[in-house]
N, C-alpha and C positions, 0 to 999 in steps of 0.2 A: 348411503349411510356409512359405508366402508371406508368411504372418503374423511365425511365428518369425524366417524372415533378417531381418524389418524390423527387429524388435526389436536383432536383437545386431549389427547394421550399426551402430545408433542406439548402440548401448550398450558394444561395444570396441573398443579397437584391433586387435584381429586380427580377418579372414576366416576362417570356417571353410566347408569346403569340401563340394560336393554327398555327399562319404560321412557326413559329419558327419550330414547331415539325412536321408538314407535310413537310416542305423543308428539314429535315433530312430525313426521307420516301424517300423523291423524290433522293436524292442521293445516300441512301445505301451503300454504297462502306463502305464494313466491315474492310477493311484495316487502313480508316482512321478517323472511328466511332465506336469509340471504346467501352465495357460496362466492368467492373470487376467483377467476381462475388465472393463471399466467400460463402461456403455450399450451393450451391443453389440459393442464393441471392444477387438480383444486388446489389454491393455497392458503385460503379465508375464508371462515364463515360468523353467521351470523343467525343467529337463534334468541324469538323469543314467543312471548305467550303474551294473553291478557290476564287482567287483575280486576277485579272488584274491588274497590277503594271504601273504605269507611264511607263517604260523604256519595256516595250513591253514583260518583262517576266513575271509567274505564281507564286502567295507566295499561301500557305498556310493557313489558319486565324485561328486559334484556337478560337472557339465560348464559349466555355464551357469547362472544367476540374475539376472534382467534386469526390472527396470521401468524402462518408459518415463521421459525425464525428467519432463514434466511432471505424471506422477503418483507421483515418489517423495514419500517423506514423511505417506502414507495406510497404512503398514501394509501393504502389499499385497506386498512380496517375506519382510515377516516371516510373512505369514499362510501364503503359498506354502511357506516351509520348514520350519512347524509345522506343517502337513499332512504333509507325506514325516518329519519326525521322528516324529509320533506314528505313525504308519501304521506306520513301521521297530521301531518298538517295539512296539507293538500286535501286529502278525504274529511279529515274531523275526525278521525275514530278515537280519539282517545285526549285525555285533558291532560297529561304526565306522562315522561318515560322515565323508566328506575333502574337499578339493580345495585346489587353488592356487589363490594368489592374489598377484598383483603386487607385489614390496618396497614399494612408491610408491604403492600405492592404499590410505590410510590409511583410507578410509571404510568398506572392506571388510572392512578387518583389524577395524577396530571392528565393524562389525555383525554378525560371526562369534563373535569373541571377547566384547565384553561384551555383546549380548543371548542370547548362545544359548550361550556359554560352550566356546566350541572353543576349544583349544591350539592355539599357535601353534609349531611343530612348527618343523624345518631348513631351510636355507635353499637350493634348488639353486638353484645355478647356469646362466647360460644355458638354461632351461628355455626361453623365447623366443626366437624366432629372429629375427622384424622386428620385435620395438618395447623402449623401450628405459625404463629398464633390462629387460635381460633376465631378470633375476633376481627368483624367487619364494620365498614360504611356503606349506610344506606346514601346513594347519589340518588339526586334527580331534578328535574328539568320538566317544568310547565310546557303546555305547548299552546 
């Protein structure tokens, strides 16, 4: 876990907090928690949970997806979420993968939407409480 806080310290503007990283503990499931490492050393990870959907099926959420800076641009958070994609497919566990993502982080929005081909879904509102803008997109992607 000492591993992970470096990473998403390094990689957002918000803190998430000690339940944040014991409720990854408490799931485990290595299939869809994901870490990258290069020599030795974590460099990426990948963090999510399940959802209960209005319409009575199971999505996905992507919590987190984090490479380190100086190993973005090796493929290494696209490798991460082609893992949990195919796996989500593979098994059937779930009908949708989701997550937010910051109005103002256009990198994100691209690397969701044109390599992997998420919809870029509503927009809420103050979803964030300390950074700014507040406001996100909800992505997501049928499976």
């Amino acid at each position: 876990l000492v591993q992970l806080r470096k990473i998403n310290v390094a990689s957002f503007p918000i803190q998430y907090n000690e339940s944040f990283y014991q409720d990854i503990l408490k799931r485990g499931n290595e299939a869809l928690n994901k870490f990258a490492y290069w020599n030795g050393f974590v460099v990426g990870a990948l963090c999510t949970r399940f959802e209960e959907m209005k319409n009575g099926k199971r999505r996905l959420y992507i919590m987190t997806l984090a490479v380190l800076a100086a190993y973005r641009g090796r493929n290494i958070g696209s490798q991460l979420l082609q893992s949990v994609l195919d796996y989500c497919v593979e098994h059937q566990i779930a009908s949708e993968i989701a997550l937010h993502v910051q109005i103002s982080n256009r990198d994100a929005i691209r690397f969701y939407t044109e390599r992997f081909n998420f919809h870029q879904g509503e927009m809420v509102e103050n979803y964030y409480r300390r950074i700014d803008p507040p406001h996100c997109y909800l992505l997501f992607k049928s499976l």
